[in-house]
C-alpha positions in Angstrom: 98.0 180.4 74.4 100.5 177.3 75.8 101.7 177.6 78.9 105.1 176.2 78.2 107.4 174.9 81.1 111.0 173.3 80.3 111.1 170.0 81.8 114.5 169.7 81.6 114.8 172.2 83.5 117.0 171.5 86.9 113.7 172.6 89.1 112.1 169.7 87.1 114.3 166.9 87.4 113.9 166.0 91.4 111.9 163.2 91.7 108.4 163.3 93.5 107.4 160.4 95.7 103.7 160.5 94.5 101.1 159.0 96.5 100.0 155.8 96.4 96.4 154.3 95.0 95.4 153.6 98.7 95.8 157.5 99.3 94.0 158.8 96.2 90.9 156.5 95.8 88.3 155.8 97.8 88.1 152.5 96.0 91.7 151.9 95.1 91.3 148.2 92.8 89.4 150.2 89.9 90.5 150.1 86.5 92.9 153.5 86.1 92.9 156.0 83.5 95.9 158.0 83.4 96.1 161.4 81.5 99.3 162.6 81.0 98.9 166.8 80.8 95.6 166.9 82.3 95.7 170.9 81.9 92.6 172.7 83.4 91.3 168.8 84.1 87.9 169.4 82.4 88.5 166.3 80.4 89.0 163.8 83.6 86.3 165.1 85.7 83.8 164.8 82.8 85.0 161.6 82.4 84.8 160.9 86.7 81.1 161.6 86.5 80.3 159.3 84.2 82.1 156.2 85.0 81.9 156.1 89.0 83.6 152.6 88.7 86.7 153.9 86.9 89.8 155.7 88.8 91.2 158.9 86.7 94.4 160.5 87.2 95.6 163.5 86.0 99.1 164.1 85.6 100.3 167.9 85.2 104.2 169.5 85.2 102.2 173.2 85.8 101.5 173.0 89.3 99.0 176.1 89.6 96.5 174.2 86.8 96.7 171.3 89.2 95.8 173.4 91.8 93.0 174.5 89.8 91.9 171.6 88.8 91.6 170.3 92.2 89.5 172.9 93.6 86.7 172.1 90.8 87.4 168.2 91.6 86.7 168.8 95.5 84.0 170.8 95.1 82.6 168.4 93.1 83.1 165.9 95.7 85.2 163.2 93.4 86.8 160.1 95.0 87.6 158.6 92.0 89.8 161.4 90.3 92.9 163.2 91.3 95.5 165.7 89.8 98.9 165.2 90.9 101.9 167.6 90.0 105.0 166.0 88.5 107.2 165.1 85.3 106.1 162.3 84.0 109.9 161.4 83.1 110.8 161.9 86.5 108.3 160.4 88.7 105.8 158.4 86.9 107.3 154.6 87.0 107.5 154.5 90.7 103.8 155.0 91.0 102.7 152.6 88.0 105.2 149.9 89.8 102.5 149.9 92.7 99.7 149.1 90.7 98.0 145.8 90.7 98.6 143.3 87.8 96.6 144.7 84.8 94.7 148.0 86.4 96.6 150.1 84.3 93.8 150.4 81.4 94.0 153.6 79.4 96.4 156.4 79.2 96.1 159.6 77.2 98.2 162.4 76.1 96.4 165.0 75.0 97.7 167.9 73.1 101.1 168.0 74.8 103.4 171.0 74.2 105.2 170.9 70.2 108.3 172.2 71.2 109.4 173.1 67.0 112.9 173.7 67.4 114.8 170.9 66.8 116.9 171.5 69.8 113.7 171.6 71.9 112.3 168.2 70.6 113.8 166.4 73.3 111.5 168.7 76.0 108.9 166.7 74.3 106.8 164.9 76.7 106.7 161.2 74.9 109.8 160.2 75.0 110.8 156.0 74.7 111.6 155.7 78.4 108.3 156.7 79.2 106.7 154.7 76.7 108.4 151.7 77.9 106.7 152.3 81.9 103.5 152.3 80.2 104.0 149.1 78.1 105.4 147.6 81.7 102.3 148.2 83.6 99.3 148.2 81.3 97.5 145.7 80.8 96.9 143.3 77.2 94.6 145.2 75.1 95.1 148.2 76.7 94.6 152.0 75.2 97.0 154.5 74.5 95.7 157.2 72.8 96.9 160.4 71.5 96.1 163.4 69.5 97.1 167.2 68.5 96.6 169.8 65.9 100.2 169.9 65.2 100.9 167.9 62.5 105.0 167.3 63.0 104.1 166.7 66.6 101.4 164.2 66.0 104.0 162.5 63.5 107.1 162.4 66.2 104.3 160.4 68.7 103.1 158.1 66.3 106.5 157.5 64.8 108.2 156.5 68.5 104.8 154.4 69.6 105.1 153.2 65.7 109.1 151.9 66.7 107.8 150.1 69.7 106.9 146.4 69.6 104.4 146.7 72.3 102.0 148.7 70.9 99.7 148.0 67.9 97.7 151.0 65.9 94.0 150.5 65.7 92.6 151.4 62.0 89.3 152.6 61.6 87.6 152.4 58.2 90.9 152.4 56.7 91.5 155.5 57.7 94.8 156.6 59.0 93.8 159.1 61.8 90.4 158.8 63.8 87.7 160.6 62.9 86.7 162.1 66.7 87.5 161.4 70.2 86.7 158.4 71.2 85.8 158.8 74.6 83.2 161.3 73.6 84.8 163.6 75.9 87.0 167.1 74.8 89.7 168.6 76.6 89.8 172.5 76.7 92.3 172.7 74.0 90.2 170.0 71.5 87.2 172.4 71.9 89.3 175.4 71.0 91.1 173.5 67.9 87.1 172.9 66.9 85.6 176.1 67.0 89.0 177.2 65.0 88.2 174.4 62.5 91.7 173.2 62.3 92.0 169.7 62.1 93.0 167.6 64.5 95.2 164.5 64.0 94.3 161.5 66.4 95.7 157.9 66.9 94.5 154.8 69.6 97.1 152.3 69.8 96.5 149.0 72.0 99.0 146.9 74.3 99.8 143.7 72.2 100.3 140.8 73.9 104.3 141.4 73.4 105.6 140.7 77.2 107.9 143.2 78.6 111.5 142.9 78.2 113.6 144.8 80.8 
């Protein structure tokens, strides 16, 4: 079952100074992955153990699965991951503004919440201003990638990333959605959609060389 929290919501809209890179990481300069809904986190801290010279941040609006989440990453003893509690919307550009030139490497969003009435669509987490932040601070060549079982979820993603001039689709085999994950790596709610066999739409996009335009 989804979880669903209303980020519009007044509780929802005060900004959150999050902490800086220095604060998180033990080495702060490492490429980033950001996961945007990191849910119970399984996804990141699969991903933390493999590549010790990657940083992985988890960002989550339901604060007690961050708190979750960062139980299994302390007890696991992770310096290179972290789950932070926020909206995105809200609180996100600050942070990437920090960043150095170019560490901004991958971003994922993962299942987010459908939202089917048409007068909830705009609760939906990918909206243009926070596509623009991540076409500010990630670097050329840069991933975005995306995916859900929802098919007029997937198609409201792709279509605003689609609408953007910074980000280019990456066809594989001619094929318009990607055949699995390509990090190898399945989030809680992938592994559910699986064992259901419901398919799953996915799309990578990549940071053209487009510079940003304020």
């Amino acid at each position: 079952m989804r979880q669903h929290v209303n980020p519009l919501s007044q509780f929802f809209q005060l900004p959150l100074s999050l902490p800086s890179k220095s604060i998180l990481f033990k080495n702060p300069h490492y490429p980033i992955h950001l996961d945007i809904g990191s849910a119970k986190g399984e996804f990141l801290i699969e991903l933390a153990l493999k590549f010790r010279n990657w940083n992985f941040l988890g960002l989550e609006i339901r604060e007690t699965l961050v708190h979750s989440s960062e139980r299994k990453r302390k007890k696991l003893g992770l310096q290179n991951l972290k789950f932070l509690y926020c909206n995105v919307n809200i609180s996100l550009d600050e942070w990437l503004s920090d960043l150095d030139l170019d560490q901004l490497k991958r971003v994922s969003i993962q299942f987010p919440d459908p939202w089917f009435k048409r007068k909830h669509i705009k609760r939906r987490v990918l909206k243009k201003s926070l596509l623009h932040s991540i076409a500010r601070y990630m670097c050329k060549d840069g991933e975005l990638f995306i995916q859900s079982d929802i098919y007029a979820l997937i198609e409201y993603m792709t279509n605003t990333i689609d609408e953007s001039i910074y980000f280019d689709r990456k066809i594989v085999k001619g094929l318009e959605w990607l055949e699995k994950n390509p990090y190898e790596v399945s989030t809680d709610r992938e592994l559910f959609v699986l064992k259901k066999n419901m398919i799953i739409y996915r799309a990578m996009y990549t940071r053209n060389r487009t510079l940003f335009i304020d």
